[in-house]
N, C-alpha and C positions, 0 to 999 in steps of 0.2 A: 413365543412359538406361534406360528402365522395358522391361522384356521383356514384349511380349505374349506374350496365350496363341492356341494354334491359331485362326486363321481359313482357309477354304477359300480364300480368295485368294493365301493365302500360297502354294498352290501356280504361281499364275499367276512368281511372282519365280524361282523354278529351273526353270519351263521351259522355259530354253537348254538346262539341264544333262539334262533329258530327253530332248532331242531329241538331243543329241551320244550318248547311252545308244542311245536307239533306231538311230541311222545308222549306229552301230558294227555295231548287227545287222544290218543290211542289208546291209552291207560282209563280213560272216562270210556271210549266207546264201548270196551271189552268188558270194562266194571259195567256195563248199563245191561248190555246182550248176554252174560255168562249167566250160567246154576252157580248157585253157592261152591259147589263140588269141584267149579273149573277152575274157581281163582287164586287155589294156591300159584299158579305160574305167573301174579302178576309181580311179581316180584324178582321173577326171573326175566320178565319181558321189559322192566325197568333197569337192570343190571347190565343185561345184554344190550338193550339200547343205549344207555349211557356209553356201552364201551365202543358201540357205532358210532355215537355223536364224539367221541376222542378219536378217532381213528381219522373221520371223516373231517374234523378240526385241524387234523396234523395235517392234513393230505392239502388241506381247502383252503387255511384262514393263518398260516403263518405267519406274523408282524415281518416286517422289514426289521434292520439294526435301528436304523433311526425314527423313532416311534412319532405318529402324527393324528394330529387333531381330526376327530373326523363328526359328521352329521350336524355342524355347526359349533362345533366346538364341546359337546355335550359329553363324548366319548373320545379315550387316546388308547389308539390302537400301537399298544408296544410289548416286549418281552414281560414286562412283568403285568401288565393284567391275562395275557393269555396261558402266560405256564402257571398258575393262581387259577386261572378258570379249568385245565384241564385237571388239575390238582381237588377243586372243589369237584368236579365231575368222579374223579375217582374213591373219593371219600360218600359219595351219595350212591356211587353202584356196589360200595361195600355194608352199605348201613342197608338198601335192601336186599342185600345178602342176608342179611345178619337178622331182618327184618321175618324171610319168608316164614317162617316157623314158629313165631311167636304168636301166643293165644289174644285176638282182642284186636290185634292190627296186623297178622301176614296179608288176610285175603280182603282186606277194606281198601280199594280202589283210591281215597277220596285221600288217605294216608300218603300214597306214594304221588300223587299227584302234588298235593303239599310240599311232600319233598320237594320234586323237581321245581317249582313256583319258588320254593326257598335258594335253592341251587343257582336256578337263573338270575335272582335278588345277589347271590356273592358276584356273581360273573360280572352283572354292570356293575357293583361297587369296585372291583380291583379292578376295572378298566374308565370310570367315574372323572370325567375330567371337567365338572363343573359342579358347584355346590347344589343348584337346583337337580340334577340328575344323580347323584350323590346322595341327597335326601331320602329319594324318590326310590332308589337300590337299596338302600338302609331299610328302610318299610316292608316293602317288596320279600326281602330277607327275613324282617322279623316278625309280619304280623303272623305268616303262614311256622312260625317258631313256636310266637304263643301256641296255637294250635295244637299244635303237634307234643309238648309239653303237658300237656292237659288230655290228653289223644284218651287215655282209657278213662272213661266218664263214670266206671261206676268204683274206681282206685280214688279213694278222699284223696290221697297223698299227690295223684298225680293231677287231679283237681286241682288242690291247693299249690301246687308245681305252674302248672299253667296261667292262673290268677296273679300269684306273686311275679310272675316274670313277666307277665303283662302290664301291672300299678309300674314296678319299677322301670322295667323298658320304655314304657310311655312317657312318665317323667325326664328320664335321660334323657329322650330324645327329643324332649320341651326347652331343654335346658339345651342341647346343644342348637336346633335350630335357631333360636336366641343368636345364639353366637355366629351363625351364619346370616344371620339380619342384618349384623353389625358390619359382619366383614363388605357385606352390597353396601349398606347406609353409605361408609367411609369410602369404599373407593368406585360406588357405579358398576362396578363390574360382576360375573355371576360365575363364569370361565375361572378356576385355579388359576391357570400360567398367567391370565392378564389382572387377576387379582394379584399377584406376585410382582408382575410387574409396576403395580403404580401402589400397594401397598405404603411402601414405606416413605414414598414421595408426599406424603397425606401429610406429613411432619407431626403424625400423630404422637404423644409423650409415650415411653415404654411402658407405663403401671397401665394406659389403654390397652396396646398391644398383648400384653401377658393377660390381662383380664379375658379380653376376646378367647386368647387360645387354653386359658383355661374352663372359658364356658364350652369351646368345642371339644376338650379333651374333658366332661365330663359325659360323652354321649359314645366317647372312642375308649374310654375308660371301661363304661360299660359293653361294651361288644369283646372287650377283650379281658374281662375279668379282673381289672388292675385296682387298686387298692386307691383312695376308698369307694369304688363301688363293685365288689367282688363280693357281698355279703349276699346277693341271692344266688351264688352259683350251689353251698353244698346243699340249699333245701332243693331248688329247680333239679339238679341231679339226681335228687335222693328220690324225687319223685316223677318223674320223666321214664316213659319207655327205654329202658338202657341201649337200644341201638340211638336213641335220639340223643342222649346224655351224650355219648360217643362223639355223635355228630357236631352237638353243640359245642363241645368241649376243643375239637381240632380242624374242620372247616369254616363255622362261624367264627371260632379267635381268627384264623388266617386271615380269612376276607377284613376283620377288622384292625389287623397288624396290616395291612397292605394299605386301609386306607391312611392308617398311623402315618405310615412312609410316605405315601402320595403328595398329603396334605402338606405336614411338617416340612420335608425336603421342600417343597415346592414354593410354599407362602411366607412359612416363619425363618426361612434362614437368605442370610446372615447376621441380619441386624439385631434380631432378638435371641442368638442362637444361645450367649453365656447362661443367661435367666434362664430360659427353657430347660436348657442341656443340665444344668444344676438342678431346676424342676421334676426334671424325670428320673432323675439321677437318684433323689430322693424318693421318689416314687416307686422306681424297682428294687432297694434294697426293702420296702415297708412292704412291698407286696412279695417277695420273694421269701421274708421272715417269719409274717403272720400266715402265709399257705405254708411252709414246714412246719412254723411251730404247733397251730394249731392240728395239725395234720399229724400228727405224734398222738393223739388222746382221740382218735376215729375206732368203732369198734364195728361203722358198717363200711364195706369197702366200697363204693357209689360217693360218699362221701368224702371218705381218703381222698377219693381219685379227682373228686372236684377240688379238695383244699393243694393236693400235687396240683392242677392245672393251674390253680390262680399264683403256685409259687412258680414255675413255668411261665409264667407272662410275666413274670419280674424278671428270669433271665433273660429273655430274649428281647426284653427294653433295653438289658444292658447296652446290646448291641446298636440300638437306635442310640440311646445315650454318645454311644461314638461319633456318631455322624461323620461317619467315612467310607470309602467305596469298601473299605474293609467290615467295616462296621453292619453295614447295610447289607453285602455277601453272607456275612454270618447270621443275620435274622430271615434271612430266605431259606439259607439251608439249614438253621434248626426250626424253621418251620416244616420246611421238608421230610425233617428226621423226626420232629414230634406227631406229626400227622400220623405215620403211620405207627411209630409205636403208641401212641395215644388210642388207637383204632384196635389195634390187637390188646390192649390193656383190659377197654371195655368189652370187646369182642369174648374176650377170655371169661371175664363177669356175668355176661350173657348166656353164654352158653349153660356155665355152670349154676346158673342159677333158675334158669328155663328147666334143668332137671334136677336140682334139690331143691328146690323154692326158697332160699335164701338169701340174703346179700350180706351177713354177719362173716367176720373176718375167721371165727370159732370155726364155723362151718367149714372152712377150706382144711380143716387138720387131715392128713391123710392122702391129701388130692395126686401126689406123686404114685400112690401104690392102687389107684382106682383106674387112673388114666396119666401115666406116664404121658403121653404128646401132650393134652392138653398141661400139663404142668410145667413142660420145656418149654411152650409156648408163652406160658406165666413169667417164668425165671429169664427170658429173651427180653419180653417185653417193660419188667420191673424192674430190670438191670439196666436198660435202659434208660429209663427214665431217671434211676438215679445215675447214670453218667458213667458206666462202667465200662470202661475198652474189652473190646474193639466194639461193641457194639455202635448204631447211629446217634445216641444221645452222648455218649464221649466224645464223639468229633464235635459235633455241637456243640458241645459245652467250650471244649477247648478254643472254637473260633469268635465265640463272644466274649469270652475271658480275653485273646488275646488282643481283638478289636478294644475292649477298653483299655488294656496295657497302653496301647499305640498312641491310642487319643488319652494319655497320662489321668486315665480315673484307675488309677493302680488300688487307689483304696476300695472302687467296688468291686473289683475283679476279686482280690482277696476276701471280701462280703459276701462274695457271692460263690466262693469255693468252700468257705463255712459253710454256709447253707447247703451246697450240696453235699457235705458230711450228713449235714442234719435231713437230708431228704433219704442216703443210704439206710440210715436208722429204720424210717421205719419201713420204707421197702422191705428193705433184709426181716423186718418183723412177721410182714405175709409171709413170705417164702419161709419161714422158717414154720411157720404152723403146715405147709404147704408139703415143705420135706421133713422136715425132722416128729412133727408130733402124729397121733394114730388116731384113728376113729374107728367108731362100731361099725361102720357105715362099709370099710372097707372089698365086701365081697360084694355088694351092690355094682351091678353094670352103669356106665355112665356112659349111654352111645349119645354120639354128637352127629346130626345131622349133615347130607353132603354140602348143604350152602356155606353153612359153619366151617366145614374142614376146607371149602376152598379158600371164603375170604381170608382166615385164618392164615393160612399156609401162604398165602401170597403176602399178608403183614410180613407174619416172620422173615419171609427172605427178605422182602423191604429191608428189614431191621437190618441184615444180617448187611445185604448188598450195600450199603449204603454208611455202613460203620466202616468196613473193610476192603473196598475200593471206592475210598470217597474221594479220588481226584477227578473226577469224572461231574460227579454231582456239584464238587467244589466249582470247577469250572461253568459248569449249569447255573449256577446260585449266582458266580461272578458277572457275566453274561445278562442276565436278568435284573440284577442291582444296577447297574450302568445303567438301562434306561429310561433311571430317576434321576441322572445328573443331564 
């Protein structure tokens, strides 16, 4: 793929990435000039802004079909870093929804600014078309993560949250840099597609090859919770401001599933694809097993919901595992579909834990005769996840399952429909303390704030719209996968 040189248009393609720059300041000047009394609105002034900078991206910063090198080759302006970027944009305008009302971080300026510094960090990664700039978006992404993980300073737990995601983060991302030292040493080059191109002309032996991309896939590992290094997601969750858990859980995997796809499609195949493709293959039936299995003996639900997310990144390898434009369709649109029910899962934990102060699973007995919506909103979202029709995680599921059929790993597909038995298990365990058991607690009001009822309410339709007319989205996802071939 031939690298232009500068044209002034090129700035119109990072004009999301400006706008998130500039709202950042806005959100510093407002936090610098308000009373304490004003800043419950910065949370709405991030919300609202974000959905300007998506509006103003649809309008402004469109990819062409055929996606291209742009700023020296640094950045590839195509369908799939931009509907990823407006995707991470709308997962950040729902977490400071989710955010305005919470004690410790609604009215702290310094918090939502984070955010959006993190937000910006996904956007150049899904659009990242060279390893130095790719690093550099990784960082970008995670250091303002640590942060924000560790956000309530006088919470041990979310202390020690912060601390632990930082030793390992930093390591991962030791080990993979590594890996991208190697991949310049051996072919000179710093750009993906021209890395791709002269790769394997290197006549390098394949135990090199597979070494390399197992040292970068210990860093893309980490960003997407895959087995083995998923062990800091249920402490970091358990201790993490639960809109941040949220966030962590379904815009950070994305950004890091997209650099999966980028990378992989682009440098390691064809010549290494049998190794690799058996590699991963192993990979997501071990990460998809040990997040259900363990996820069966959770008694706080923060933690469930991190051990669901790390078996969740074993199915939607499956999908990678295929390595076909089918393949590749179905990990866009079950990312599509996990975001949001992923978002209203936490969304739902948040709320109700902002007014009973718990996150114990016990606690939920009764939640249908306290607050009927928010309980619909539970049984929408946990039915999802365990893959229930018609909702958005059954089309999911069925499109990665059938992506591996095509590409003959008939054996994971079937691996991987066990598991989702074993994921209904304990779904169906919440909701049944949820509807069927009682609590004392039951004449207690449980009002939910208007931020909460919108983000909320717009999950659920997600959910709803998107299980139930998914030929639309299907074609969306199809559309977007093509401009990694």
């Amino acid at each position: 793929m031939a690298i232009e040189s500068f044209e002034p248009t090129m700035v119109l393609a990072v004009l999301p990435e400006i706008f998130l720059v500039v709202l950042a300041g806005v959100i510093l000047a407002y936090d610098a000039i308000k009373k304490p009394e004003s800043k419950r609105i910065l949370g709405w002034i991030t919300a609202v802004g974000l959905l300007v900078v998506m509006i103003l991206s649809l309008l402004l910063s469109t990819p062409s079909n055929q996606g291209r090198l742009i700023f020296g080759g640094m950045l590839r302006q195509d369908w799939l870093g931009f509907a990823f970027m407006i995707l991470f944009m709308f997962a950040a305008a729902i977490t400071a929804l989710f955010t305005i009302d919470m004690k410790g971080v609604g009215q702290r300026g310094e918090f939502y600014v984070l955010l959006l510094i993190s937000t910006l960090g996904m956007c150049l990664m899904a659009s990242s078309a060279d390893i130095i700039m790719l690093y550099l978006a990784i960082e970008t992404t995670s250091i303002p993560m640590y942060i924000l993980a560790g956000f309530l300073t006088r919470d041990d737990k979310s202390t020690e949250s912060g601390f632990k995601y930082l030793l390992f983060g930093a390591a991962a991302s030791t080990v993979m840099l590594y890996g991208f030292s190697l991949l310049y040493g051996f072919t000179g080059q710093t750009n993906i597609y021209q890395i791709a191109l002269s790769f394997f002309d290197t006549g390098l032996a394949k135990i090199t090859i597979i070494g390399i991309l197992l040292l970068i896939l210990v860093g893309f590992s980490f960003k997407i919770s895959a087995f083995p290094f998923h062990f800091w997601a249920p402490d970091v969750y358990e201790g993490a401001p639960t809109p941040i858990a949220g966030f962590l859980s379904t815009a950070s995997k994305a950004a890091g599933f997209v650099v999966v796809l980028r990378v992989l499609v682009s440098v390691f195949t064809p010549a290494a694809a049998p190794e690799w493709m058996n590699y991963l293959a192993v990979i997501s039936l071990l990460t998809m097993t040990i997040g259900n299995v363990l996820a069966l003996a959770q008694k706080n639900i923060k933690r469930l919901l991190a051990y669901s997310s790390i078996a969740h990144a074993g199915y939607i390898l499956i999908g990678v595992v295929a390595m076909s434009q089918l393949g590749m369709t179905s990990v866009v649109f079950y990312l599509i579909a996990y975001l949001i029910t992923n978002l209203a899962a936490f969304g739902v934990v948040l709320i109700f834990s902002h007014v009973v102060g718990s996150d114990d699973v016990l606690a939920y007995s009764g939640l249908s005769r306290r607050k009927p919506w928010l309980a619909f909103a539970m049984l929408i979202a946990f039915l999802s996840l365990a893959g229930m029709p018609p909702l958005a995680g059954f089309i999911a599921k069925v499109f990665v399952f059938a992506a591996a059929v095509k590409a003959e790993y008939i054996w994971l597909a079937f691996l991987g429909v066990i598991n989702s038995i074993i994921g209904l298990y304990y779904y169906l365990t919440v909701l049944k303390y949820v509807y069927l058991y009682r609590s004392d607690d039951e004449e207690k009001p449980l009002v939910i704030a208007r931020p909460y009822a919108i983000a909320l309410s717009l999950l659920v339709l997600g959910i709803l719209l998107v299980g139930t007319l998914f030929g639309p989205w299907f074609n969306l996802s199809s559309q977007i996968a093509s401009s990694l071939f």
